[in-house]
C-alpha positions, 0 to 999 in steps of 0.5 A: 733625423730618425726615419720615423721623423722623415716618414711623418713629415712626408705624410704631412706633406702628402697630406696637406697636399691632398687638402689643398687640391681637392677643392680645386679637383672637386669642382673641376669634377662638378662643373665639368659633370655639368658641361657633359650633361649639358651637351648631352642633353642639348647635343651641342658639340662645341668645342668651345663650351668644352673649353670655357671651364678649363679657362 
């Protein structure tokens, strides 16, 4: 194996990785923004509505 053949494989490791997860983040991103607006609208502070996404 050459260091051009190690270095690509490790690119597409990383960058399949990448793909993978981002959906996963995105959401968790998008329904968490949603929560905190929620609450800051309504000013409920529940710690349990901060722990229904992350279930």
């Amino acid at each position: 194996m050459t260091i051009e053949t190690v270095t690509e494989i490790g690119r597409q490791a990383i960058e399949t990785t990448m793909l993978v997860s981002a959906p996963i983040l995105g959401l968790s991103l998008i329904v968490g923004l949603i929560v905190s607006t929620f609450q800051a609208m309504t000013q409920i502070n529940e710690a349990t509505l901060t722990f229904v996404p992350k279930v």
